[in-house]
N, C-alpha and C positions, 0 to 999 in steps of 0.2 A: 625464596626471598633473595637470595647472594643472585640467581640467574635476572631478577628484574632488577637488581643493584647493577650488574654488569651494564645490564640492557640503556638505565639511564646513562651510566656512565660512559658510555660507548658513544653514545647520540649529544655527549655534551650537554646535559639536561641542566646544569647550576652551576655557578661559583660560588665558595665561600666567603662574603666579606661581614664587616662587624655590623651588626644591626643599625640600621637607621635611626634618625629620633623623628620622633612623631610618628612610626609605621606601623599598623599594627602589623602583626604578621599573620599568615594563611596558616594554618595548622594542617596538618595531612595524617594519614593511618595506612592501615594494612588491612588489606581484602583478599581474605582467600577462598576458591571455590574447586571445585570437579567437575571437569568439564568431559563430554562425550566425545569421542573423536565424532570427526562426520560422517566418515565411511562405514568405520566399525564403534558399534554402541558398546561394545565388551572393552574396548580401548579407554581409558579413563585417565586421565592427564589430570594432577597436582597445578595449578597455575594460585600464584598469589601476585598481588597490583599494589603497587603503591600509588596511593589516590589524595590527591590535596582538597582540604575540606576550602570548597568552592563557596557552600553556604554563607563563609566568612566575608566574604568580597562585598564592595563595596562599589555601587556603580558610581561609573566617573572619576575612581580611583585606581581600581585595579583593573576594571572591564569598561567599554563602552558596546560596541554591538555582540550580537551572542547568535545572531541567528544562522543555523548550516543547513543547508538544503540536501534532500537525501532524493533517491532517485523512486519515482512513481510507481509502483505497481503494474500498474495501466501499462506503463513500458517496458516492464521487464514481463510482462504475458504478449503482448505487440512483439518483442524480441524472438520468441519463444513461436510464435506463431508463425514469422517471417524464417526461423532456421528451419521448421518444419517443411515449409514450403520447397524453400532453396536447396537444404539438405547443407545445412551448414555446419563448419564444426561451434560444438561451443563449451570455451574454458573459463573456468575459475578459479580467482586467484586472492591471497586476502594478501591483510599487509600487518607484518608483525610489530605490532605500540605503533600502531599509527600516528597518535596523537602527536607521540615524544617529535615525530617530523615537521611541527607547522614553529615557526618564529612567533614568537610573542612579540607583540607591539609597545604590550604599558610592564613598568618595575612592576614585579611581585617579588615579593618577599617571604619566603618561607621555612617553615622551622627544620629543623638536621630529622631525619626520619628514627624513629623507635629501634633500636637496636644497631644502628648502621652510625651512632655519630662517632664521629675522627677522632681519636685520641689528641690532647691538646690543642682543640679547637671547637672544647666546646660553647663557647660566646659566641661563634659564629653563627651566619644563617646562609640559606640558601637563597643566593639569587637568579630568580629562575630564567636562562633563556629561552628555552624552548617550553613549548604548550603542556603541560601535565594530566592525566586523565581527572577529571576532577574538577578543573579550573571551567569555568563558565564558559569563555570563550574557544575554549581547544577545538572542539569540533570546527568550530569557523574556519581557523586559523589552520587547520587541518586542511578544509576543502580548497582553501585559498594557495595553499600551499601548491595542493596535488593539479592545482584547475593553471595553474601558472603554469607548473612542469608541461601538463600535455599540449596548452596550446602554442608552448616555444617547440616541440616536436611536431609540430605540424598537423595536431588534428583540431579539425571544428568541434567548439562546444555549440548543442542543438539548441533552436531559438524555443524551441516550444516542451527541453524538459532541459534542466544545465546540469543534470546530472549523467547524462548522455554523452558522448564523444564518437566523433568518428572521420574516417580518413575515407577518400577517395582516392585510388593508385592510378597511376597510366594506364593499366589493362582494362581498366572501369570497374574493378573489384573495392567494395566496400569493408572495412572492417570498423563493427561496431563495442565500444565498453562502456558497460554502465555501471555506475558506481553509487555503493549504498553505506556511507561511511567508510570502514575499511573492508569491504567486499565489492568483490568484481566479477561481472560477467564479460567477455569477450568473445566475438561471434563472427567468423569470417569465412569463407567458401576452400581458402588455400591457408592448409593446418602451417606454414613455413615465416605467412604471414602474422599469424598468433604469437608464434616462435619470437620473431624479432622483434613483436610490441613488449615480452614477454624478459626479454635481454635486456629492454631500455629499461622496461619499470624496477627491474632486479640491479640497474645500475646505479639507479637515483635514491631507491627507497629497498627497508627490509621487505623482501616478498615471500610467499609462502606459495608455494604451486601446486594445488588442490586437481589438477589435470580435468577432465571432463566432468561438467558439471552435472551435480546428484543432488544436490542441498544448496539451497540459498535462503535465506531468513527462516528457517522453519518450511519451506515448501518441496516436497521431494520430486523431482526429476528424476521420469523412467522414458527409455527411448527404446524404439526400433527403429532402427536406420533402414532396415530394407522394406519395413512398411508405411516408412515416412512417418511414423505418428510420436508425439511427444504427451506425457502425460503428467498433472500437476495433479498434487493432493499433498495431503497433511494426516495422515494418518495417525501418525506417531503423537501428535501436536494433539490431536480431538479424542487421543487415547488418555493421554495425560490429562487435561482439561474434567472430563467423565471421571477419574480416581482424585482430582482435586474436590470434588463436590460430591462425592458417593453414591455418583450414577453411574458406574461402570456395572451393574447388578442389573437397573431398574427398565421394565418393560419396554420394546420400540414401537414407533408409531411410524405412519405412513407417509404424514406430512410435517410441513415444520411449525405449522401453525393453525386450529383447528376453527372452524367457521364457528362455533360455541363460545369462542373467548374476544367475548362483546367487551374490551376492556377502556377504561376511562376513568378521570381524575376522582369521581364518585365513591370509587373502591378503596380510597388512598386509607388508612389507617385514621377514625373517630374517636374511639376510645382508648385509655392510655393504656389497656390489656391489649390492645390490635399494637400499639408503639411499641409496646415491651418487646410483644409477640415479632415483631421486625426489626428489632435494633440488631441481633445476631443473623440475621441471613445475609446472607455474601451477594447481592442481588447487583450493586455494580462491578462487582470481581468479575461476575456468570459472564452480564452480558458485555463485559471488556472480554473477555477469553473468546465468545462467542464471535463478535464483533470483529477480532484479529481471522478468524476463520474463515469470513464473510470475505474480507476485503482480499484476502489472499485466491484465493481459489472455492467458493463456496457460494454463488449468487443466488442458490438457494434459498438463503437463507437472510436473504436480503430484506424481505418482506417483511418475515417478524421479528426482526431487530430492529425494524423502521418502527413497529408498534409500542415494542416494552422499554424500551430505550429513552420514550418519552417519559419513565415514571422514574427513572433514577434517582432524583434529589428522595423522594418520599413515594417510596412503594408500597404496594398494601398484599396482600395475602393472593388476591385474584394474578395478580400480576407476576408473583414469584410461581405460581403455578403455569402460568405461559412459560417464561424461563425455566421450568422442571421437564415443561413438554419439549421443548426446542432441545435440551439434553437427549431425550427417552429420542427423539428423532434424529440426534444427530449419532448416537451409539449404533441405529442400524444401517445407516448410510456412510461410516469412518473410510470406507476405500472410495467413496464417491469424488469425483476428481474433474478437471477441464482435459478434453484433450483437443488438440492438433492436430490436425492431416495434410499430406501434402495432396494437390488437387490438378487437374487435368489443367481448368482455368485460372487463368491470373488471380493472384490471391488481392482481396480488396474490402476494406472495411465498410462493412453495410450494418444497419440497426432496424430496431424493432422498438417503439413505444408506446405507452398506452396510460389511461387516469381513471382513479375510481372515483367519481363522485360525489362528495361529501359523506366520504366513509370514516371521516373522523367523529368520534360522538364528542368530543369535546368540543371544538371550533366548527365543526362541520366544515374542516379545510380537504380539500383534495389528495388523493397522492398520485404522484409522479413516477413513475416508472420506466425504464428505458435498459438498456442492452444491445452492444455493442459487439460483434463477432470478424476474425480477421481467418483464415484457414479453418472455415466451420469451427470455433468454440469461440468462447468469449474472452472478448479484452477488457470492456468495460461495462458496468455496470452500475443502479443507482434504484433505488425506492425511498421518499421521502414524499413529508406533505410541503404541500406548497406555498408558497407565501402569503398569499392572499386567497379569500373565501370567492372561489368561482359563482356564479348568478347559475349557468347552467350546465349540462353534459358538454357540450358544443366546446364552452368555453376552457371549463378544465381540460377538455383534451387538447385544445390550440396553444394553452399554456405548457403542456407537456410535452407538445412536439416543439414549441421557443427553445426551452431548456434541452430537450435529448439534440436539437439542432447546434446549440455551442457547443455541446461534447463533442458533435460530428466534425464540426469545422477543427477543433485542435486535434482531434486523431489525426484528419486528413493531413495535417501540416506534420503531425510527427509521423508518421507512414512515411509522408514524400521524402525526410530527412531520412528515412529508413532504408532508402530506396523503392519503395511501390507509391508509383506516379497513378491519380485516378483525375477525371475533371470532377465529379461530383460523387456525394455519398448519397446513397441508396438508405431511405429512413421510412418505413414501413407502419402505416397508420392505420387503427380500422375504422375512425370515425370518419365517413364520406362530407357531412360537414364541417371539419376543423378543417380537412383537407382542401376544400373551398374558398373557406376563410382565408387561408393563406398564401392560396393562388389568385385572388382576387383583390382589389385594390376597393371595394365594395362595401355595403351591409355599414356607414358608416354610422349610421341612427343606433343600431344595435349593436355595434360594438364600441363605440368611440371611449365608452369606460374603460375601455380593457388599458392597462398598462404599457405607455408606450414603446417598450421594451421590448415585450413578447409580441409586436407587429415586424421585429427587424427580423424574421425567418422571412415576410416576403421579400426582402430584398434580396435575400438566399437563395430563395427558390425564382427568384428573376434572371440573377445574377448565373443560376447553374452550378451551384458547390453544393446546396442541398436539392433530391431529388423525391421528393413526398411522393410514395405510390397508399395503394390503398388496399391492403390484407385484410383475410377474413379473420374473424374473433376468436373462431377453432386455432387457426395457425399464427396465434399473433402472439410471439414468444414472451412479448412481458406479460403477459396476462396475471403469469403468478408474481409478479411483482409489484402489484396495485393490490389485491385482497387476495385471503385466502379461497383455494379453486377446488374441486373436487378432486379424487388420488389418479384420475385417468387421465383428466384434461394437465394436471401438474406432471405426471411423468413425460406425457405429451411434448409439453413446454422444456422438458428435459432434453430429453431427445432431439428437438429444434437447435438447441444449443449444444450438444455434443460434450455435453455432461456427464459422464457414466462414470461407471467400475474402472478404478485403474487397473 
């Protein structure tokens, strides 16, 4: 507590003047936790926060916007894919009460902290100028803070993620940082040039220098530099998870979601012994835990979280047994990971999509499926139903390849800001008529319904930025991403994507 006392006081975090009339004031507490170091889980650091109760605020009084933009996934595996390539170094670095660094824009007023107020001054309150962990808007006012500093040192903020940054040098050497609140990836070919981004930020702001990166949000980073390969997993993260809900015990299965679990709004809980019976299951804790797996490193399991995830508000018993199976399959797969390779060829973002056809029993809506890979494994990924109820095969798949075609076009643009220049991406369809449909200007009797939205991929594929070929159904890596596939053609689809054991 005295060490976060320092800390505000150091950064000028209040003044004391006499309370306002008419204000109310912000109240705040103390938060304390055990935190693991990152390197070593035996290291266990004491930290406690002083936190302003933000709940209190009042918009338009104390806050007006709140919203901070953190950096995409998508780009920190993009990142991760292009150092493998290039063979770059890459550091991480956090930043120590990030927060306490951003200017506050409106009065807050808040109360002298629990234990810490001033002998003969206690009428006083804190008038706060800098951002507090707590306060609504800190994190903004954080980003806004840090996104000033970098672009008066001369680096570009990227148009297509702005949590991005990067500097082009005279030798035509890139260095790129992406920031995710107060963590930092930083990736550059010449370790000297790291150094010196690494002085500036250590000048400006408290840094903490974490050296070559192992851990970032929960995702562990394992490298061989002399075999080129990087590998992402969550190990530790899917272990915990499994002893949160008492499947660290319970049977593995093969797949993440078994062709048997016919599930739909039907099953939802009729009788108020079925409500009872589901009032105590943890069913959107599972599939939020799960969920965070997925989006990190897991596209596995994309598919049947796209399934159970529909029943959240009111689950029923069928449905928590899907999320028991997706456990029992995620306990034998915990080392299963993306990895990275460096390649002979120029590394360049190509996809794979695909739609199952009115495999929803409820709406009888479609899903969408698609996957994204940059140095053999994947960057981005996606299984969802579709907006609207397709008429035929034809059609949900031309809808599928609309949508995996806007993903293509913003990779392509943050790639090129990455430095890998391509004229078009390579998007890999197996239906020979969607692939028709959208090279042709044609068929307009028969499709004139379609949404005129999902027609702009022909101007894509006219134009040259998307380039539709047409793969077979054996090899067409979303497959498991639209419905459950058998455990041969699913590891298959594994292996396409460079999925494995870390």
């Amino acid at each position: 507590m005295t060490e976060e006392m320092e800390s505000l006081h150091k950064n000028s975090v209040w003044e004391l003047v006499p309370k306002p009339k008419e204000r109310k004031l912000v109240g705040c507490k103390w938060v304390f936790r055990k935190k693991e170091g990152v390197h070593d889980a035996d290291a266990i650091k004491y930290k406690a926060r002083l936190v302003a109760k933000g709940y209190s605020q009042k918009e338009g009084v104390d806050y007006d916007e709140i919203f901070s933009p953190v950096v995409k996934h998508t780009s920190i595996r993009l990142l991760l894919s292009i150092a493998a390539q290039y063979d770059m170094e890459i550091e991480q670095m956090d930043v120590k009460t990030a927060f306490l660094h951003g200017d506050l824009e409106e009065d807050i007023y808040m109360s002298q902290p629990e234990g810490f107020v001033e002998t003969g001054k206690e009428d006083l309150v804190c008038r706060l100028r800098k951002s507090l962990y707590g306060l609504k808007q800190s994190p903004r006012q954080w980003y806004k803070r840090f996104d000033t500093y970098m672009l008066k040192i001369g680096y570009t903020r990227c148009l297509y993620d702005c949590c991005v940054y990067y500097h082009v040098f005279e030798d035509g050497e890139i260095i790129l940082l992406l920031l995710y609140v107060d963590d930092m990836l930083i990736a550059c070919k010449d370790m000297s040039k790291i150094e010196e981004l690494k002085k500036k930020l250590g000048a400006e702001f408290d840094m903490k220098d974490l050296g070559a990166a192992q851990n970032i949000l929960g995702i562990e980073i394992r490298r061989d530099r002399k075999a080129g390969k990087i590998w992402l997993s969550q190990e530790k993260y899917i272990l915990r998870v499994l002893e949160r809900f008492n499947m660290d015990g319970a049977k593995v299965v093969s797949i993440p979601l078994a062709a048997h679990y016919q599930l739909s709004a039907k099953q939802r809980p009729s009788s108020q012994k079925e409500i009872d019976a589901m009032k105590d299951v943890p069913y959107a804790s599972a599939v939020g835990c799960l969920m965070y797996a997925m989006i990190c490193t897991r596209p596995d399991l994309a598919q049947a979280l796209s399934v159970v995830s529909k029943y959240m508000s009111n689950p029923g018993k069928p449905h928590w047994e899907a999320v028991k199976w997706i456990l029992r399959y995620l306990k034998g797969t915990r080392q299963l990971g993306i990895m990275f390779e460096r390649k002979q060829e120029v590394a360049c973002v190509a996809g794979f999509v695909d739609a199952d056809y009115a495999g929803d029993l409820d709406k009888r809506r479609s899903t969408t499926g698609y996957v994204f890979t940059c140095g053999g494994g994947p960057v981005s990924w996606k299984s969802t139903l579709q907006a609207v109820t397709a008429l035929s095969t034809t059609e949900a798949e031309y809808m599928a390849l609309t949508e995996a075609s806007k993903e293509a076009i913003w990779l392509n643009g943050l790639a090129s800001e990455f430095g890998i220049h391509q004229e078009g991406v390579v998007v890999k369809c197996d239906s020979q008529s969607a692939i028709h449909l959208a090279k042709n200007q044609v068929f307009h009797a028969r499709t004139k319904h379609i949404d005129v939205r999902y027609h702009r991929i022909r101007d894509w594929v006219e134009s040259g930025n998307i380039i539709v070929e047409k793969v077979h159904t054996n090899d067409n890596a979303a497959d498991c991403l639209t419905k459950p596939v058998a455990v041969e053609k699913f590891k298959h689809c594994l292996n396409l994507l460079s999925v494995t054991t870390c």
